[in-house]
ZAPATOR-443867 format. One record per residue: residue in three letters; x, y, z of N, C-alpha, C in turn. Coordinates in steps of 0.05 Angstrom, whole numbers, plus 5000, padded with zeros to 4 digits. Layout:
residues N
ALAXYZXYZXYZ ...
***
This chain:
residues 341
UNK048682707383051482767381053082667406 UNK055282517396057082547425057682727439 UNK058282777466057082937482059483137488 UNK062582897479065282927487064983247467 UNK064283247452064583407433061483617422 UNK059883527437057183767430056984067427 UNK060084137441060384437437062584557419 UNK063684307400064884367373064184447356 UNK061084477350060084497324060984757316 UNK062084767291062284977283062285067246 UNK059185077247058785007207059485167186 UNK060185087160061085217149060185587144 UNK060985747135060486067125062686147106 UNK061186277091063386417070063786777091 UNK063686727104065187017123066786967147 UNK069087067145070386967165070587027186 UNK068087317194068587447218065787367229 UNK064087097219061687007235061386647224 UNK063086487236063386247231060986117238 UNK059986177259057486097260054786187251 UNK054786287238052286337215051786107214 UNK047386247214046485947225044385947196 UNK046186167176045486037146047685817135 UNK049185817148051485617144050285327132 UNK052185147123052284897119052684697140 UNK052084577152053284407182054284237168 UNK055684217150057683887136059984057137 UNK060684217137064084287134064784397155 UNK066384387174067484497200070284517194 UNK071584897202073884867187074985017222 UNK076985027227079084977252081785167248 UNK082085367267085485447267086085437290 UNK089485417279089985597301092385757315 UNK093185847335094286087335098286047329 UNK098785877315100485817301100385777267 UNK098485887272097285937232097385577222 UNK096985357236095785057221092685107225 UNK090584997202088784877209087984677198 UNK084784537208084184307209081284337190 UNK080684087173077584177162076383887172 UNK073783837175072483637174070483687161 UNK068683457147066983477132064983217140 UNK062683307140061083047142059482897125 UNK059982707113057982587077059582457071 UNK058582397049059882137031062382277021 UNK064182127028066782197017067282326991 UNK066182216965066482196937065582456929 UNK062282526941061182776946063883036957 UNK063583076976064683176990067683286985 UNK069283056972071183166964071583336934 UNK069683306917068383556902068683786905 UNK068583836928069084136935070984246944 UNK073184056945076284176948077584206919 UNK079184306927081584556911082484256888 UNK083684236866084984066858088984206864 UNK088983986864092883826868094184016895 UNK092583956911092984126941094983976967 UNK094183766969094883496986097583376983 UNK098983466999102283206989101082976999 UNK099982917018099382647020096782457034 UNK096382417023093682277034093681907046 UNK092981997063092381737082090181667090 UNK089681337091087281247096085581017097 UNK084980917108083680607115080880627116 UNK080080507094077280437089075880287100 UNK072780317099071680077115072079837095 UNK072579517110073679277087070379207081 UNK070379057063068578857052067178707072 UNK065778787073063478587098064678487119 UNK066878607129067778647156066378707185 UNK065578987180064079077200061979177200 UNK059479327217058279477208057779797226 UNK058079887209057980257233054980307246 UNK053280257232050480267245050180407230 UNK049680507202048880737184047580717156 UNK046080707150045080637120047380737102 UNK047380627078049080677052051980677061 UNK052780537080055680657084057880427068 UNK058980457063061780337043062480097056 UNK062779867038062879627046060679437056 UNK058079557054056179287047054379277019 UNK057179337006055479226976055078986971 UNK053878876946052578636934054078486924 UNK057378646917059078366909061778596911 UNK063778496915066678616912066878776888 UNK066078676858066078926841065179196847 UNK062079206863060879496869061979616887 UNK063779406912064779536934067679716919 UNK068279566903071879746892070879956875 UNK068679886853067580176840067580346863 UNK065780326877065580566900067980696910 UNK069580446922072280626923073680706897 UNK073680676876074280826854073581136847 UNK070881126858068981406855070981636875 UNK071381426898072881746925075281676910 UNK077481486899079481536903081081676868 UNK078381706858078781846834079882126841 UNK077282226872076882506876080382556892 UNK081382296904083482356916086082386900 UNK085782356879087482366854087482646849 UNK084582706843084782986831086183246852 UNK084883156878086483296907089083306908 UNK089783146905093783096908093883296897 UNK097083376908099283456885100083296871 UNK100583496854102483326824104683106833 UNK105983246854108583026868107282866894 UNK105482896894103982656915103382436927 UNK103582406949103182086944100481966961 UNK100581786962097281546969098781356991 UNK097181377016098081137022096181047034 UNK094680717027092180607028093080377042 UNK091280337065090780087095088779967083 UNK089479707076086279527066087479337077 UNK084779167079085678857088083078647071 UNK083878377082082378237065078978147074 UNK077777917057075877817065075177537055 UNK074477327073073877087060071676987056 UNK071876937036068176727021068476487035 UNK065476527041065276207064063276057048 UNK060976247037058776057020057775867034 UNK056975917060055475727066052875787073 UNK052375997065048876137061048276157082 UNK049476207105048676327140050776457149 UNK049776637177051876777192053776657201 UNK056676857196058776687202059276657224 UNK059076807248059676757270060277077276 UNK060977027311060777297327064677387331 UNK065077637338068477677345066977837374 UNK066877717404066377797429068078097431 UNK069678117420071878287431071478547409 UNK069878547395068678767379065878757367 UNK064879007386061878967373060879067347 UNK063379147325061779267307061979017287 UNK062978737293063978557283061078337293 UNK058978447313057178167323055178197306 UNK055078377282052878317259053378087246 UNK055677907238056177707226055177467233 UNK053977527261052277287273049177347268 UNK048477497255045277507251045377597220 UNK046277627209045977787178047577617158 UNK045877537139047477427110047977577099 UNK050777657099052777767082053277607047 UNK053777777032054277667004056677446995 UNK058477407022060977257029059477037033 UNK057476947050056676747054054276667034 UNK053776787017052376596995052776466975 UNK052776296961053376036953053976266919 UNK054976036901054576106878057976256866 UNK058776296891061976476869063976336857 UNK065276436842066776266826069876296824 UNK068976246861071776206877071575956899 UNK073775716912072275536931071275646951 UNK069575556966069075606986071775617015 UNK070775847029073275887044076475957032 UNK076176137011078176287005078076487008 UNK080976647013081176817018080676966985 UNK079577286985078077326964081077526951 UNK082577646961085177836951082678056941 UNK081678156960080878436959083178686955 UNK085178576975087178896972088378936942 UNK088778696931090378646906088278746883 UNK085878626885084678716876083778966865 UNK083079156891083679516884085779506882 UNK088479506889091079586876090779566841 UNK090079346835089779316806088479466789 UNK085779536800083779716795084680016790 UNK086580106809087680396821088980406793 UNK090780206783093280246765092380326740 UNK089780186731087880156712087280416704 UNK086680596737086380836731088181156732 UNK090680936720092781156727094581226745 UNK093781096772095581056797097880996789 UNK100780986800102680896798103380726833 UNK102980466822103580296850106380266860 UNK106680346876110480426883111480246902 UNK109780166923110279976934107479816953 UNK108679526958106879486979108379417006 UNK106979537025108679567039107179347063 UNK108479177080107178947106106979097125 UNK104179187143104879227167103879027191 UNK106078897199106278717217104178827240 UNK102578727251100678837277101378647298 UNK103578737310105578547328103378397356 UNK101078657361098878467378096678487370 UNK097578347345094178387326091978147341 UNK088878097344088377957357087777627345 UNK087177527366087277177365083977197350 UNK084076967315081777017306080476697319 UNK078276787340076476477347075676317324 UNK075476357299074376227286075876077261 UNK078676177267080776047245082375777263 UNK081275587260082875297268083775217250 UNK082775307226084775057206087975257193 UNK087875487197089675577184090675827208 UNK093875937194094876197214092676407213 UNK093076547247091076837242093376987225 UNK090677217215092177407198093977577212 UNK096577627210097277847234098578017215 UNK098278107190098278387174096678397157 UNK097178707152095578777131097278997112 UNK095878997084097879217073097379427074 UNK099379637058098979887064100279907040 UNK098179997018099080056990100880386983 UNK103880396968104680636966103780756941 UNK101380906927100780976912102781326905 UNK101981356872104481596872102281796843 UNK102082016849099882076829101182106792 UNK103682036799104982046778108581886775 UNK109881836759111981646770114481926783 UNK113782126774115482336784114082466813 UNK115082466841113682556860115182626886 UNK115082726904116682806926116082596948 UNK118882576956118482296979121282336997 UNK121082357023123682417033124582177060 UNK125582067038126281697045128481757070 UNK129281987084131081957102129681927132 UNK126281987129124582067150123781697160 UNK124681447138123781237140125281007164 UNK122480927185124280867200124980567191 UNK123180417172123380077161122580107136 UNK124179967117123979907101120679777091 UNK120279567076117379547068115579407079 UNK117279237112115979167134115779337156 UNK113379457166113179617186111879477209 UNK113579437223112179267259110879527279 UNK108479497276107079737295104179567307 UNK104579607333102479457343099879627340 UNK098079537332094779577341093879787370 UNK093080077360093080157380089680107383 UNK087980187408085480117413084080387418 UNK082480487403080980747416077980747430 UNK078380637453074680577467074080767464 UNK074580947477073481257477071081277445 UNK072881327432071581357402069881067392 UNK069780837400068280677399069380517376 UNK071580597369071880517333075280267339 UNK074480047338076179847341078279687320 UNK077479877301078479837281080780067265 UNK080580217288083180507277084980337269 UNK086880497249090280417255091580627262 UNK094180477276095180677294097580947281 UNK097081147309099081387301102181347287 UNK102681177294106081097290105681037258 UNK103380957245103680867226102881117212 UNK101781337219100381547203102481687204 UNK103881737226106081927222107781827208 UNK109881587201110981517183109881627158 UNK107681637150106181657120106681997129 UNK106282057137106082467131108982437132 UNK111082447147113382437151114382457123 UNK114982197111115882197090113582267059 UNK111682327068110682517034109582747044 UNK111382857068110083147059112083307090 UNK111983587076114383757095112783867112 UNK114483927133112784107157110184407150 UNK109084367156107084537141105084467123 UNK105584167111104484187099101884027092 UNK100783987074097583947070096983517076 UNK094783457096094283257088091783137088 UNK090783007081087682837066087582547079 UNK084782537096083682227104081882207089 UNK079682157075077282177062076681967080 UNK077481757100076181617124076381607147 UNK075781847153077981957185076381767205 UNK074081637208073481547233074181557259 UNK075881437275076481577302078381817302 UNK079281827277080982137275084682087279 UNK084881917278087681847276089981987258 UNK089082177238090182207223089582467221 UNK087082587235087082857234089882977265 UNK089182817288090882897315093682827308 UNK094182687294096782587280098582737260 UNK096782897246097983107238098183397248 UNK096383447259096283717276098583557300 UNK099283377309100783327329104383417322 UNK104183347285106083347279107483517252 UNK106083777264106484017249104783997217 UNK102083937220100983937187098584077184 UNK097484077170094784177168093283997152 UNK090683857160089383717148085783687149 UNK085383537125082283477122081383197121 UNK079983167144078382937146075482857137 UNK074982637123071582577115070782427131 UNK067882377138066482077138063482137156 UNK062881907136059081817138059081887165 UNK059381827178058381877215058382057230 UNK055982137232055782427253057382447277 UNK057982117288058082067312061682067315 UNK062882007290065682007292066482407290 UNK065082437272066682747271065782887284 UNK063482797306064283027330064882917353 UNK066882707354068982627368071082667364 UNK071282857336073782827318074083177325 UNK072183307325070883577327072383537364 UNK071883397387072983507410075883457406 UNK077583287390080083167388080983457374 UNK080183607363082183807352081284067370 UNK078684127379079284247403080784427429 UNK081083997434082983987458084884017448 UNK086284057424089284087418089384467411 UNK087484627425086684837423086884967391 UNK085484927378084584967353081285097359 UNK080485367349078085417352077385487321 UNK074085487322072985577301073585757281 UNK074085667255074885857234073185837204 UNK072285977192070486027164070985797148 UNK069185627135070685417119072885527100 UNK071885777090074785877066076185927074 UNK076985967108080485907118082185727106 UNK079885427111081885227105082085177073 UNK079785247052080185207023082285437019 UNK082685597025084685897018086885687036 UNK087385517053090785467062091185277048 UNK089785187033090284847025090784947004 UNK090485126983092085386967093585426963 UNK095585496994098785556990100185417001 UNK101385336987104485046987106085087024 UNK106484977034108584967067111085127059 UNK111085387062113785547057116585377063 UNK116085127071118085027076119084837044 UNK117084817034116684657009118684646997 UNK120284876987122184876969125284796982 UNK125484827006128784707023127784347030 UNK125384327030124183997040126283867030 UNK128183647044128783477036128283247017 UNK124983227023123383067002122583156977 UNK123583446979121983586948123683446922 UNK122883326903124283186894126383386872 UNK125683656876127083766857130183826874 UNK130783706899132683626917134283386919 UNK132183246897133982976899136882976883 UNK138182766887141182716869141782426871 UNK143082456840143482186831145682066850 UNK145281776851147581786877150681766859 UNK152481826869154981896856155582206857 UNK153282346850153382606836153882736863 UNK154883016863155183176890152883336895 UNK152183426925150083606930149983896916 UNK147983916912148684206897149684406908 UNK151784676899152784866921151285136913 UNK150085226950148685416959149785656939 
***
């Protein structure tokens, strides 16, 4: 275990007056605190895992997946080194079914993907010095580099488009795509023939075409310029940043109220919302991220609480719910007058 965090553990119990029962579960760690928000973490496969939450709980869920033979975490089975782009989007199909059923009814999705290019040249593509979860590409044949697809060589593959398509297939309502500019995104060594990539999208998914969204909280329209923040600490070089998470809670969900990473990795999205009045639940494969994620809510003095704290809060709606600006049963046609108190 990371060390920042070795005295977080705190596993699940169905009693709330002995959290640490050491008949407990060690995959669910649930968090309050003395402002009545809390925090859950869970450790396992996302798809699993989210099974055992409440259905239509979540105004909004945020989250950036691991990409397509991008990187690697150091972990057996973990998402994104499948055998071809079909098994990698099934997979994400499997969690983002579960994140469907999680939402609320008026909910929304908002998904960080980026791309990947087929090189097909049946060897490692090369190293990125400036991230080591990126120097497996210099020793490992990846499924990008083997010959045979029936795409040219050195195309870009439209992975994001790809699951967007997939999502719709299954009901999603795609509302927007939104650019986020990564104003010091880094220099790629290995692209001479063409521009580096310097965005990526950030899909607005909606669990239905009717849903709560409170467009006054928006600071840019459907290009968002937010630079690349870096988390050494957490080891994970691949976060995206707070500015961008808080925009997404901001506008789909009111003070108080409920939100969902199913890929919390360095935790961006769990400190992001506890930073900014919410209560939320984070997933992911790595022991090593969620009890770094485990000192990050901590130190924002949050102590140990029964996992059925947080399934019993994720329960009841942010009393603020019904005055929310975003509640859409607040909205008005434009012309029409505000309604009188």
């Amino acid at each position: 275990m990371n060390s920042v965090a070795s005295s977080a553990l705190s596993p699940e119990t169905d009693s709330a007056d002995s959290p640490s029962s050491s008949s407990s579960n060690p995959s669910r760690y649930g968090y309050s605190s003395s402002t009545g928000h809390f925090a859950g973490l869970m450790h396992g496969d996302s798809a699993t895992m989210l099974k055992s939450l409440p259905d239509d709980v979540f105004n909004v869920a945020v989250t950036s997946p691991p990409y397509f033979w991008v990187r690697d975490y150091g972990y057996d089975g973990q998402l994104g080194h499948e055998e071809s782009v079909e098994t990698y989007i099934d997979a994400l199909m499997e969690v983002f079914d579960e994140v469907k059923r999680t939402l609320h009814p008026e909910g929304v999705f908002f998904l960080n993907i980026g791309d990947t290019y087929y090189s097909g040249n049946g060897q490692p593509h090369g190293s990125d010095p400036k991230c080591s979860s990126r120097n497996f590409l210099r020793r490992k044949v990846r499924p990008v580099d083997v010959g045979g697809w029936d795409i040219p060589k050195k195309s870009m593959i439209g992975v994001p488009w790809k699951v967007a398509f997939a999502m719709q297939e299954r009901g999603w309502t795609l509302r927007s795509s939104i650019i986020w500019n990564r104003c010091n995104s880094f220099v790629e060594p290995t692209a001479r023939d063409r521009p580096y990539r310097q965005y990526e999208f950030v899909f607005m998914f909606a669990k239905s075409r009717f849903y709560s969204f409170d467009r006054s909280k928006l600071v840019e329209e459907d290009v968002w310029n937010i630079p690349i923040e870096r988390n050494r600490r957490a080891n994970h070089n691949a976060a995206f940043p707070s500015e961008l998470v808080r925009r997404c809670i901001e506008v789909g969900s009111p003070p108080n109220g409920h939100v969902l990473d199913p890929f919390v990795g360095s935790g961006t999205t769990v400190l992001t919302s506890l930073l900014n009045h919410r209560n939320v639940v984070g997933i992911d494969m790595s022991g090593d991220y969620i009890d770094y994620v485990q000192g990050v809510v901590e130190a924002e003095g949050f102590e140990s609480a029964a996992w059925n704290a947080v399934t019993d809060g994720l329960k009841r709606p942010s009393a603020l719910w019904d005055d929310w600006a975003g509640n859409r049963n607040n909205f008005r046609k434009p012309g029409t007058k505000k309604k009188q108190e």
